[in-house]
C-alpha positions, 0 to 999 in steps of 0.5 A, a space after each residue: 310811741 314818744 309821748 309828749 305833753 299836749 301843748 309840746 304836741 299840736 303843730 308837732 309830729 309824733 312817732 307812731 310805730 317803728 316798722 320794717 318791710 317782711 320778706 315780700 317787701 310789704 310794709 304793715 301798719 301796727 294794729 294799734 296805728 291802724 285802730 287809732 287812726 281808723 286805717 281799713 283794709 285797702 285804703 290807698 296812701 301816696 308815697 312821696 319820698 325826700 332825698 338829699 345828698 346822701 339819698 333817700 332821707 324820708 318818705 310821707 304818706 298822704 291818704 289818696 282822698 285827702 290828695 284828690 281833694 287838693 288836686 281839684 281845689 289847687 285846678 278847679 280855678 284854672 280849668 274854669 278859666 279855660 273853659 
């Protein structure tokens, strides 16, 4: 992990691991990233991914909950209004 110092780091993304996909096509989260994190067996992430002219650039991972969450604060208002 790249460690930068606590005022270089807030607002600031970090890189936790590096990993690669086994011979399933699975990737697999570091026991350490999933210990710092508090990641459990079966929690589900989003897959958004970035392309741009040359292709894929990027993927982020959402947690599903934290994505439900905006879903329903983002719609609530308006599906309030229709009904």
């Amino acid at each position: 992990m790249i460690e930068l110092p606590k005022a270089e780091r807030e607002g600031c993304y970090e890189i936790e691991a590096v990993v690669s996909f086994d011979e399933r096509g699975q990737l697999v989260f570091p026991k350490d990233v999933r210990k710092k994190f508090n990641l459990k067996a079966g929690e589900k992430f989003v897959m958004v991914s970035c392309t741009n002219e040359k292709g894929l650039c990027c993927f982020t991972m959402v947690k599903t909950q934290a994505i439900n969450a905006l879903v329903g604060e983002t719609l609530s208002p308006m599906l309030n209004k229709i009904g």
